[in-house]
Backbone as CSV, one residue per row, in Angstrom:
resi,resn,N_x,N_y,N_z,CA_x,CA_y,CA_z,C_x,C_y,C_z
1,UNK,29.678,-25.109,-58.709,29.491,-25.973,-57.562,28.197,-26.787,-57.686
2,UNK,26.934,-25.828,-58.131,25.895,-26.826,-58.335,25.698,-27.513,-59.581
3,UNK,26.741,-27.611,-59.893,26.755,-28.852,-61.767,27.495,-29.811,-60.423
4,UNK,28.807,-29.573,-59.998,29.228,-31.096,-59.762,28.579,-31.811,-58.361
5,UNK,27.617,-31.194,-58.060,26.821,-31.741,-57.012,25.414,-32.070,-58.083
6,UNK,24.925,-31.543,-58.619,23.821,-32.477,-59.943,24.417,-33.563,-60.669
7,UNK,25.747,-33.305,-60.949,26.566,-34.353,-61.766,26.747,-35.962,-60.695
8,UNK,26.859,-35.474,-59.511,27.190,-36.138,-59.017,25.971,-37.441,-58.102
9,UNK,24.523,-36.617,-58.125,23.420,-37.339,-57.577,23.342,-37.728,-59.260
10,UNK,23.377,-37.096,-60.397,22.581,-38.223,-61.196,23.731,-39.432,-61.230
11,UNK,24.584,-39.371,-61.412,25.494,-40.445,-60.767,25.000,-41.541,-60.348
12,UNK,24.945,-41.077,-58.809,23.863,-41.840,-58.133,22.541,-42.630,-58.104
13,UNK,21.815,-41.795,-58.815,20.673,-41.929,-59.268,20.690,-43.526,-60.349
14,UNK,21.699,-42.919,-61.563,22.282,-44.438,-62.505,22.657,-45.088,-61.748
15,UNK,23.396,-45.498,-60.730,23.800,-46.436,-59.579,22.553,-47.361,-59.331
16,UNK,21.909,-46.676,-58.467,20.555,-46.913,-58.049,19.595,-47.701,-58.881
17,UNK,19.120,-46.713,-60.421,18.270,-47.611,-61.810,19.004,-48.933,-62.231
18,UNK,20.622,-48.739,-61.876,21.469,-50.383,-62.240,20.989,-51.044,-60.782
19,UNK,21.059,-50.913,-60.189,20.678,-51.811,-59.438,19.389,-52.004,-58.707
20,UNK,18.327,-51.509,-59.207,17.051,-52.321,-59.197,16.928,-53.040,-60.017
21,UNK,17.486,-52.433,-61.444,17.305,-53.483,-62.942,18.188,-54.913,-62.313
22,UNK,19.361,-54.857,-61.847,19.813,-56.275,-61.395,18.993,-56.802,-60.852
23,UNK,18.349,-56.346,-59.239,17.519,-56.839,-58.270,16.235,-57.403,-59.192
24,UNK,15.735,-56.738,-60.092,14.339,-57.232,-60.769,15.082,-58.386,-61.953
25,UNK,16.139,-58.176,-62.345,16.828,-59.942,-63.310,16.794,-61.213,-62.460
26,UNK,17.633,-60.587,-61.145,17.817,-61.304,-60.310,16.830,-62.454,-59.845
27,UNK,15.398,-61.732,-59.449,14.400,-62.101,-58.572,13.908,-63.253,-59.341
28,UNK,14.116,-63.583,-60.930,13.357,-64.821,-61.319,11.945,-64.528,-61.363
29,UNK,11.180,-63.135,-61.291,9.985,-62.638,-61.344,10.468,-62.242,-63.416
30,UNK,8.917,-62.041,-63.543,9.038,-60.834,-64.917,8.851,-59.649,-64.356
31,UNK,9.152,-58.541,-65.431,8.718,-57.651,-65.189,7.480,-57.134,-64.644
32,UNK,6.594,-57.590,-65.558,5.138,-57.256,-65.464,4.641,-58.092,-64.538
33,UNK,5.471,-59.267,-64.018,4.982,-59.662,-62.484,5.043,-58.244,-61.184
34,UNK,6.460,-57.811,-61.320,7.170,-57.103,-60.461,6.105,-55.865,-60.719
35,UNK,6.221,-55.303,-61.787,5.196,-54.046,-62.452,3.673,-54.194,-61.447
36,UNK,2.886,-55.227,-61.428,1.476,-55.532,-60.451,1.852,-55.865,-59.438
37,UNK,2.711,-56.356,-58.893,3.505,-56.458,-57.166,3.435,-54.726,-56.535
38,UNK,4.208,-54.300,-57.711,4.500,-53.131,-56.816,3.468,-51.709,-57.220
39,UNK,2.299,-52.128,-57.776,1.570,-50.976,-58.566,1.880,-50.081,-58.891
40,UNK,3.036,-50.285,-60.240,3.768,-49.206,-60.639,3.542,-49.715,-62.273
41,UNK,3.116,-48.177,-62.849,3.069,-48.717,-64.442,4.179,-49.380,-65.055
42,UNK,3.791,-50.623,-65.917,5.036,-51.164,-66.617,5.949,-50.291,-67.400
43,UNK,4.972,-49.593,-67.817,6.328,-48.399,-69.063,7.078,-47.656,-67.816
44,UNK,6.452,-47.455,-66.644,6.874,-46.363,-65.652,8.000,-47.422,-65.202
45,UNK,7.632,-48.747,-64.883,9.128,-49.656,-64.749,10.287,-49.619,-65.129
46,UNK,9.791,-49.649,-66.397,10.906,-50.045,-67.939,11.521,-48.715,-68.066
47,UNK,11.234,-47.789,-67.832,11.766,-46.479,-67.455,12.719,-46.243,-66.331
48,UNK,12.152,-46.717,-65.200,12.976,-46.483,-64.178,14.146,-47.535,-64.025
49,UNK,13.890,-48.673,-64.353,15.077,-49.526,-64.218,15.886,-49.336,-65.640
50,UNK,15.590,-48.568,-66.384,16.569,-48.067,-67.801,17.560,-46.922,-67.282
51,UNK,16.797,-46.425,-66.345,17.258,-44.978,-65.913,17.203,-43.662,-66.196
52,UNK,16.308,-43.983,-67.334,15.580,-42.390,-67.986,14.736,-41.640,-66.881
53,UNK,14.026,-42.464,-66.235,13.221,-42.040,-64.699,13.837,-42.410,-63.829
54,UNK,13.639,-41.408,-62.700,14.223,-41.710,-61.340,13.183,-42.002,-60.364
55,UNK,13.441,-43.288,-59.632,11.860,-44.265,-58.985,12.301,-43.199,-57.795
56,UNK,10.846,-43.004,-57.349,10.540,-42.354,-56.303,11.190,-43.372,-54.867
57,UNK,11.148,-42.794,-53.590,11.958,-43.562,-52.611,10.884,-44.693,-52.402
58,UNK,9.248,-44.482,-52.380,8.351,-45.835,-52.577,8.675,-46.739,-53.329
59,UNK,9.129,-46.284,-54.649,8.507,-46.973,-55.447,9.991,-47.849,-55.960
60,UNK,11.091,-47.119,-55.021,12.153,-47.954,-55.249,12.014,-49.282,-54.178
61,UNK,11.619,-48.817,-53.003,11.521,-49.822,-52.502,10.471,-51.241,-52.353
62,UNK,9.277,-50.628,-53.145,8.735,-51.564,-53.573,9.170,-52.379,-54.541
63,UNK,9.996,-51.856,-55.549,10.362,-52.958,-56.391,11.347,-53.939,-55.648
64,UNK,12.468,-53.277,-55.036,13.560,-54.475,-53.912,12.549,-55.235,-53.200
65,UNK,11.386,-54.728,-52.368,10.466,-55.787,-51.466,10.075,-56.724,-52.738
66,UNK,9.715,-56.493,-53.859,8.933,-57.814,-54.467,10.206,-58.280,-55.245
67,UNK,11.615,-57.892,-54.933,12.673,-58.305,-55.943,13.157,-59.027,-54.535
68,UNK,12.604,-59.598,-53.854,13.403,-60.519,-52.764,14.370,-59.624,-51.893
69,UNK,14.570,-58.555,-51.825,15.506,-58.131,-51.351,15.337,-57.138,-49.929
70,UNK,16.347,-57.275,-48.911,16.021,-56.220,-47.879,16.024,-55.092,-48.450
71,UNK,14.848,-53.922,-48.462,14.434,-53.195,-48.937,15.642,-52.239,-48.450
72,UNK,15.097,-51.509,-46.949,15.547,-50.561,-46.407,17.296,-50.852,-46.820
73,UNK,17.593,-51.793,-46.484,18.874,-51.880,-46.021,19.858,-52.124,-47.549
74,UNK,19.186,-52.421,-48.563,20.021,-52.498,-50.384,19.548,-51.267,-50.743
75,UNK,18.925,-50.247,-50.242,18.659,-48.896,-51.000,19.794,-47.911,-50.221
76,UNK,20.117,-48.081,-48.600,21.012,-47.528,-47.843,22.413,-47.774,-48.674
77,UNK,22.666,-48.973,-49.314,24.032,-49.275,-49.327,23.650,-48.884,-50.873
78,UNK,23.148,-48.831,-51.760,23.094,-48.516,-53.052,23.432,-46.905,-52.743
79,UNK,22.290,-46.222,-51.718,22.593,-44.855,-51.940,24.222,-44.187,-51.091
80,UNK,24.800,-45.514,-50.561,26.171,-45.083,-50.242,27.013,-45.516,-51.172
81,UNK,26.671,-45.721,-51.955,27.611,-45.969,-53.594,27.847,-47.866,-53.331
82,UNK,27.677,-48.434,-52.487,27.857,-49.814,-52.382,27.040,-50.836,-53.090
83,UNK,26.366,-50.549,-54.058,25.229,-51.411,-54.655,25.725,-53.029,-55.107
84,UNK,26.812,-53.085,-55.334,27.746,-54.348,-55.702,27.723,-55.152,-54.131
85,UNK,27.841,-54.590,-52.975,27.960,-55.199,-51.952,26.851,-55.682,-51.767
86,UNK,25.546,-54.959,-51.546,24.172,-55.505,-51.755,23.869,-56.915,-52.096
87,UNK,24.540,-56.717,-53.845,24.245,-57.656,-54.946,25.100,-58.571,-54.539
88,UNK,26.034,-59.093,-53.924,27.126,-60.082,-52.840,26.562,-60.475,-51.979
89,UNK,25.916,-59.677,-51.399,24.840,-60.119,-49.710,23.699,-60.785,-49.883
90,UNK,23.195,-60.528,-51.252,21.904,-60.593,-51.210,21.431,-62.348,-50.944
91,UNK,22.338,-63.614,-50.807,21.765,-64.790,-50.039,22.235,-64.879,-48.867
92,UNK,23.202,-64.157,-48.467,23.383,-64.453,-46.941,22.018,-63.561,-46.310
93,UNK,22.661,-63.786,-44.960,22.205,-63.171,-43.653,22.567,-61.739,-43.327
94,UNK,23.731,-61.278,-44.192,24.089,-59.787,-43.820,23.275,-58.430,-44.088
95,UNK,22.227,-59.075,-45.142,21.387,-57.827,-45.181,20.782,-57.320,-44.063
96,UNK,20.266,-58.862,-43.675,19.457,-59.094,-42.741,19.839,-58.085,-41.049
97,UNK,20.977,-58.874,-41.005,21.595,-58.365,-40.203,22.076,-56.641,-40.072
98,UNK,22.387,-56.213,-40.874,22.496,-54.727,-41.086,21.090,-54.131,-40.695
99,UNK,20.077,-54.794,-41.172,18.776,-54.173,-41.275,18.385,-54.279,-39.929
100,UNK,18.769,-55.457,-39.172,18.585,-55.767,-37.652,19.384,-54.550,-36.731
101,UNK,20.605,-54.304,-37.369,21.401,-53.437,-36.433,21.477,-51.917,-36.297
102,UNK,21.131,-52.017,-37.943,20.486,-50.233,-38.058,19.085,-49.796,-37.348
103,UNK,18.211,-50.483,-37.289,17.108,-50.660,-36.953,17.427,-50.499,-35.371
104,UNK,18.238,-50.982,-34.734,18.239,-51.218,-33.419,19.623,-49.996,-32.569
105,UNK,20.403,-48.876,-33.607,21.558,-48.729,-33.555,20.646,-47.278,-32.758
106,UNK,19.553,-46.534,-33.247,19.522,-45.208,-32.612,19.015,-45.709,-30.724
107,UNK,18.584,-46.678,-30.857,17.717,-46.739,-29.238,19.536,-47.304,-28.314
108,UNK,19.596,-47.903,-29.117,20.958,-48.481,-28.219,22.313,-47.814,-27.857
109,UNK,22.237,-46.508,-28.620,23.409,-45.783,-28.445,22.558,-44.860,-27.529
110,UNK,21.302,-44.219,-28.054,20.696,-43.794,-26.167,20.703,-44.235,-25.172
111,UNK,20.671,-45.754,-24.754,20.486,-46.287,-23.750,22.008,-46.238,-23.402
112,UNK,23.134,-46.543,-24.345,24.343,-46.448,-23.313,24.914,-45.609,-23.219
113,UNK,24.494,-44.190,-24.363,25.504,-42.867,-23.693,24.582,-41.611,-23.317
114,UNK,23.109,-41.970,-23.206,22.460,-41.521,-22.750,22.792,-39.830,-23.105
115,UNK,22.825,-38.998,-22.030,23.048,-37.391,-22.676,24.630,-37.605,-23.123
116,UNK,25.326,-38.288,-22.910,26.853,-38.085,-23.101,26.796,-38.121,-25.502
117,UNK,25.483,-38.497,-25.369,25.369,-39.012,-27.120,25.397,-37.660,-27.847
118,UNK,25.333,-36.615,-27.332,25.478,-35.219,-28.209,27.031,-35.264,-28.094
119,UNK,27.616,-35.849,-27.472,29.192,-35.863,-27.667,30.266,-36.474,-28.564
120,UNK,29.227,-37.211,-29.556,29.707,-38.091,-30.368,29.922,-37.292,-31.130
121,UNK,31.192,-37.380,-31.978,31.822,-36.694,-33.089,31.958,-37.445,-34.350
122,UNK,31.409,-36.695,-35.650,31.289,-37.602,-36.648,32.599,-38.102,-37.409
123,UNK,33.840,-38.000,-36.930,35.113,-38.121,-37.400,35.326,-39.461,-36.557
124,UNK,34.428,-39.782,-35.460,34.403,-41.139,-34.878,33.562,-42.549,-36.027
125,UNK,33.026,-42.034,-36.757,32.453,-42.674,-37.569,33.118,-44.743,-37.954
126,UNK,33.830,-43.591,-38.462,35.198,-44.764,-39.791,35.270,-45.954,-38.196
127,UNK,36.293,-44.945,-37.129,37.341,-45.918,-36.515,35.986,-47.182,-36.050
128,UNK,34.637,-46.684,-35.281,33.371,-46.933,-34.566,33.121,-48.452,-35.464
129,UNK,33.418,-47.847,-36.930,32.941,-48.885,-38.022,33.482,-49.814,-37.447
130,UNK,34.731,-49.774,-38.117,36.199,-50.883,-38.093,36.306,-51.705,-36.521
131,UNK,35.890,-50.734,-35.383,35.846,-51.560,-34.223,35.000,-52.672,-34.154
132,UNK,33.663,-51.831,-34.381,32.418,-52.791,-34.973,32.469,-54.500,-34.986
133,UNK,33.115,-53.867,-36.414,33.485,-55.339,-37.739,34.375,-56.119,-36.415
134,UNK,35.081,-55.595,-35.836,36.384,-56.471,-35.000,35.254,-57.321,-33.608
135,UNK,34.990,-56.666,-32.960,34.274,-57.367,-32.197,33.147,-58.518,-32.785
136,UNK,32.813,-58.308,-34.008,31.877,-58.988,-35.089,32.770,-59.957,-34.970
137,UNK,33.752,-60.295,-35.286,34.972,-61.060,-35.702,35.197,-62.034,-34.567
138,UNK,35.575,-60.914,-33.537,36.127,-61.917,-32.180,34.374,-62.864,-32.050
139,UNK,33.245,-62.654,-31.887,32.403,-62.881,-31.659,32.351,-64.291,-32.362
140,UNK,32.436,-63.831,-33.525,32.319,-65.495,-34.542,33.427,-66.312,-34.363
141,UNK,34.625,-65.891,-34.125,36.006,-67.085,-33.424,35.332,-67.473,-32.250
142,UNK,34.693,-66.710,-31.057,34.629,-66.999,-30.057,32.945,-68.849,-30.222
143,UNK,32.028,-68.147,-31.024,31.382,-69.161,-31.476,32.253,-70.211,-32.055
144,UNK,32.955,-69.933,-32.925,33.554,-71.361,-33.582,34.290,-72.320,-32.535
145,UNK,35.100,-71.441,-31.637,36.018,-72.550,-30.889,34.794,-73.134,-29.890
146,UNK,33.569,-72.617,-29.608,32.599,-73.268,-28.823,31.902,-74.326,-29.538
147,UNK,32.192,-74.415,-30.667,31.541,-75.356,-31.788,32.324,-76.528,-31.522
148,UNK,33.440,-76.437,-31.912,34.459,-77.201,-31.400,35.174,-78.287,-30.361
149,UNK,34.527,-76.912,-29.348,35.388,-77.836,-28.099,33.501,-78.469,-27.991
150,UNK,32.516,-78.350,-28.223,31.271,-79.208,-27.520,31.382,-80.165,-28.853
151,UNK,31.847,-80.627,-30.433,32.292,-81.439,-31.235,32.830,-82.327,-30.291
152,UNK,33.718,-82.036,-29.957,34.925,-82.751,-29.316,34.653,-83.447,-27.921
153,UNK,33.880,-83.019,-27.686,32.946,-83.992,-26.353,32.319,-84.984,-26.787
């Protein structure tokens, strides 16, 4: 049991070293720019974005902050196996936005279910998501046809 749970974070872990090494190609920095950005030894770099080392949770996120990237919010989705989605987001607004909503998701589910919030069941998760995204949806039709009908004036 504890091999395919080690098997399975270093996994992760390679997930993670691929995708800072993208985030640091990406950024149009050098290395050894990124290396004095984030005061992390260059060999200790070239290591961690190879994947022989595993970057500490600082020192991962210092490299995404000087690799242009929402820190908190491309290390969340890297460490949920999504690192490709990240690397898709990374010129829009959705990082942004995730980082806005996670950031804002523990005070706001207190304020509206107040003590009823120990009642939340984590099998509510998935559907919570998918509702989410839908009201996300109606929200942006509901902007567009307002785009529209004030065009059209």
């Amino acid at each position: 049991m504890a091999r395919n749970t080690n098997d399975k974070w270093r996994e992760l872990s390679r997930g993670v070293a691929a995708f800072l090494d993208h985030a640091v190609d990406e950024s149009g920095k050098s290395r050894r720019t990124i290396a004095a950005q984030t005061n992390i030894n260059k060999d200790a770099l070239r290591r961690i974005l190879a994947g022989t080392r595993s970057a500490t949770l600082l020192e991962a996120l210092a490299i995404l902050d000087a690799s242009g990237h929402a820190p908190r919010t491309s290390l969340m989705l890297a460490l949920a196996g999504y690192s490709q989605r990240s690397k898709d987001w990374q010129n829009s607004g959705v990082l942004e936005f995730l980082e806005t909503f996670i950031s804002e998701l523990p005070s706001a589910l207190d304020q509206a279910l107040g003590e009823r919030l120990l009642d939340v069941r984590p099998r509510w998760a998935k559907g919570t998501a998918h509702r989410t995204a839908g009201l996300l949806s109606d929200h942006l039709a509901q902007l567009e046809r307002q785009d529209e009908q004030s065009f059209a004036l």
